[in-house]
C-alpha positions as CSV (number, residue, x, y, z in Angstrom):
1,X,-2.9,11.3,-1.7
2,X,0.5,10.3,-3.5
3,X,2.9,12.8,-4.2
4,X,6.2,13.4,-4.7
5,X,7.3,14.9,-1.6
6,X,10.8,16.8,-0.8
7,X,12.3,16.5,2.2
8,X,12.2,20.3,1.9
9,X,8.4,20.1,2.0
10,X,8.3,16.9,4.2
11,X,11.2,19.4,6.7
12,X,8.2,22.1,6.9
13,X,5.3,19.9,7.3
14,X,6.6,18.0,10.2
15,X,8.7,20.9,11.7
16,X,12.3,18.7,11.6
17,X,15.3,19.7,10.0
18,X,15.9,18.6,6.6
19,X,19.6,17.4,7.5
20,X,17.8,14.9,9.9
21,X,15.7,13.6,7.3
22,X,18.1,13.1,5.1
23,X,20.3,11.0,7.2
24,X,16.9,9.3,8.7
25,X,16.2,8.4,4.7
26,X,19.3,7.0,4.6
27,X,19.8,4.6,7.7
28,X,22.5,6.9,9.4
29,X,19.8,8.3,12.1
30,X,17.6,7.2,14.0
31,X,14.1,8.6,14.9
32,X,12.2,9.1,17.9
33,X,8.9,8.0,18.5
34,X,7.8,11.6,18.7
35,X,9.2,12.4,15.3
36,X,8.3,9.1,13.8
37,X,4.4,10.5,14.7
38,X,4.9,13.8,12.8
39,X,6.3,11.9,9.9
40,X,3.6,9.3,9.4
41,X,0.9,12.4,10.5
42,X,2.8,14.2,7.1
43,X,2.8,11.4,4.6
44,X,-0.5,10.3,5.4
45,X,1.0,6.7,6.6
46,X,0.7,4.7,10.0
47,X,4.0,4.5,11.9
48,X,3.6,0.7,11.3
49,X,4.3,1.6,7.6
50,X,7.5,3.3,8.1
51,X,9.1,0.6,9.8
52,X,8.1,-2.2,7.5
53,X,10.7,-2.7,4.8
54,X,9.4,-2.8,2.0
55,X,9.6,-6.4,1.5
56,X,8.0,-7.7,5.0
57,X,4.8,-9.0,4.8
58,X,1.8,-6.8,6.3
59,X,0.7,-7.3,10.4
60,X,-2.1,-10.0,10.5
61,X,-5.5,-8.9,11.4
62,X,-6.1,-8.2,14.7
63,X,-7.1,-11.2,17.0
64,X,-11.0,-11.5,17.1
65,X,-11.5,-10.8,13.4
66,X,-12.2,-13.7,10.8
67,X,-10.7,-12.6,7.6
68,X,-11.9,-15.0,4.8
69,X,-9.9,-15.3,1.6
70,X,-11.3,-12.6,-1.1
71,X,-12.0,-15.1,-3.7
72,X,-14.1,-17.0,-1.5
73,X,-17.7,-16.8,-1.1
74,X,-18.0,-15.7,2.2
75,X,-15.0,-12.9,1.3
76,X,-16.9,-11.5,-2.1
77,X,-19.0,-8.6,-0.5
78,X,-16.6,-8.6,3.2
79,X,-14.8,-5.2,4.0
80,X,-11.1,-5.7,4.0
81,X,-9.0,-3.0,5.7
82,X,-5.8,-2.3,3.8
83,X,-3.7,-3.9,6.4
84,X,-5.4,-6.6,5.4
85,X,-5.9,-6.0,1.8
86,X,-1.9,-6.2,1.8
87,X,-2.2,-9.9,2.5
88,X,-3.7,-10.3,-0.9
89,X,-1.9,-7.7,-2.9
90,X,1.5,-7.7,-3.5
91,X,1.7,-3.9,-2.1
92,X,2.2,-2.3,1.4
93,X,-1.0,-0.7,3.0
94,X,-0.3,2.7,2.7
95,X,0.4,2.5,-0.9
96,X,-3.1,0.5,-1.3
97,X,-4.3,3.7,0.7
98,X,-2.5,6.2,-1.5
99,X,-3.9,4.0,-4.3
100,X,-6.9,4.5,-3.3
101,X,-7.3,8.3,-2.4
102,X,-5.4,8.9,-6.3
103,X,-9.1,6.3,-7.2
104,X,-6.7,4.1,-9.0
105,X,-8.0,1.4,-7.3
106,X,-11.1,0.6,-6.4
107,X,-12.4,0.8,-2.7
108,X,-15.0,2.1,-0.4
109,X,-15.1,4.8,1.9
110,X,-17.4,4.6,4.5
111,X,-17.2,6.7,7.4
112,X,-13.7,8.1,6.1
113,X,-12.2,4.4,6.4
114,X,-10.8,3.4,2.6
115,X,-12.2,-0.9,2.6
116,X,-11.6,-2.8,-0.2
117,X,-14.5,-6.0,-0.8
118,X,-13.0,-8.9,-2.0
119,X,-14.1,-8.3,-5.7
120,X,-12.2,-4.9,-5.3
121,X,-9.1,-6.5,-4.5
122,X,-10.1,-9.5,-7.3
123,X,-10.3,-6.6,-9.2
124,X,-7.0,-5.1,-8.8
125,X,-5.4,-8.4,-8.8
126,X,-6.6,-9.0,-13.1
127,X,-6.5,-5.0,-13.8
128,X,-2.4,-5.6,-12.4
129,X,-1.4,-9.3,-12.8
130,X,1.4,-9.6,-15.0
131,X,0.6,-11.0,-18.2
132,X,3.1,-12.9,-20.3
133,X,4.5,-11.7,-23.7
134,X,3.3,-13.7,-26.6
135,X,5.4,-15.7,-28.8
136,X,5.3,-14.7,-32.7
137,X,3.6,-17.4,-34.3
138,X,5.9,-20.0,-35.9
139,X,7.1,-19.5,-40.1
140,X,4.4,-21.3,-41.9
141,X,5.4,-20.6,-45.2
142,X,5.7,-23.6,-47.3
143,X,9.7,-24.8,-47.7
């Protein structure tokens, strides 16, 4: 679920002080892998996401696993993770996921694990492409 969260509230869900979190936030602190666990465990997020900046492109899919492009045939009806989803979307995975949970986006959840097909994420793609602004119509009154 999104939320706004404080690091007052983020401080007492994951037991750290706020001080820390605050200079963690900020780039003046590092984390431990220990702490970097409670965080993720409180926002709902994998580790993986916390790291990324914000710009990085998501992991590719693990090795084994043929991912077909959603607007393919073979990619309509397939499961997409949101790892993999992020490939397609021009959002992280835990935001898909967040997206998701707030059902702002279309998705699956089978056996607890949020999937998007590839018409989900076809879906999302026209429900949040950018469309350009229209022109006002040229004067035709006569001269």
């Amino acid at each position: 679920m999104v939320r706004r969260m404080s690091l007052r509230e983020l401080a007492r869900l994951t037991g750290l002080d706020r001080g820390h979190l605050s200079r963690l936030e900020r780039g003046m602190a590092g984390a431990s892998e220990a702490s970097l666990h409670r965080i993720a465990l409180a926002l709902e997020a994998p580790v993986d996401d916390l790291l990324r900046a914000e710009g990085d492109p998501a992991p590719p899919p693990p090795p084994g696993r043929q991912v077909p492009a959603p607007g393919t045939p073979e990619g309509e009806l397939f499961h997409y993770t949101p790892e993999e989803a992020a490939r397609w979307l021009p959002w992280s995975a835990s935001w898909i996921r967040r997206k998701a949970r707030l059902r702002e986006f279309p998705h699956n959840r089978g056996g607890g694990q949020i999937t998007l097909t590839g018409r989900d994420i076809e879906e999302i793609s026209t429900l949040t492409a950018v469309r350009p602004e229209h022109a006002e119509p040229p004067d035709q009154s006569p001269a």
